[in-house]
C-alpha positions in Angstrom: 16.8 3.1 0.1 18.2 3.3 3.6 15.1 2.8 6.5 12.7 4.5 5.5 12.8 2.1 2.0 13.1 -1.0 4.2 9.9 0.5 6.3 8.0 0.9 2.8 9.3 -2.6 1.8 8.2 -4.5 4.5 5.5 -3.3 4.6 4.7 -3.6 0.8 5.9 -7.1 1.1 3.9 -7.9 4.3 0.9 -6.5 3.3 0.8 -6.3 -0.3 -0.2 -3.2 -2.5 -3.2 -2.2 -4.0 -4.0 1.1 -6.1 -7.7 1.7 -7.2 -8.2 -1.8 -6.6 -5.9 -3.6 -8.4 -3.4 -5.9 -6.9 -0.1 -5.0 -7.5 1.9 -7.1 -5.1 -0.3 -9.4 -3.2 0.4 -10.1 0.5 3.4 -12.0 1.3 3.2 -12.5 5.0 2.8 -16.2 6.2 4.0 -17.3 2.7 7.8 -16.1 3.0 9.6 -16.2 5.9 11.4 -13.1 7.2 14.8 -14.3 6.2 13.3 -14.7 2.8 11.8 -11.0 2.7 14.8 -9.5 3.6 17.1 -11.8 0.6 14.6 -10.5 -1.7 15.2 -6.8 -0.7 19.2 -7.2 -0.6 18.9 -9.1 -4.2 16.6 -5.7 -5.4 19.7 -3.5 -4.0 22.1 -4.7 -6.2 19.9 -4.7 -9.2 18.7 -1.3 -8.9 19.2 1.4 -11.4 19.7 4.9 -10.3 
């Protein structure tokens, strides 16, 4: 976690993720609102298994 997770996050979230052309997350940005990203990433914070 800490910044360098949020970094990958946002930009995950932003810009979605592809590997060898499949869509894995697609492209958030203009659908959820900033606020929204960032509940999303505090929700996956407390559900996260070490």
């Amino acid at each position: 976690a800490g910044q360098e997770g949020d970094e990958i996050f946002l930009n995950r979230i932003r810009h979605g993720a592809t590997r060898d052309g499949r869509v894995y997350m697609p492209p958030f940005e203009g659908i959820l609102s900033q606020e929204a990203m960032w509940t999303i990433r505090s929700w996956l914070e407390t559900v996260r298994e070490d």
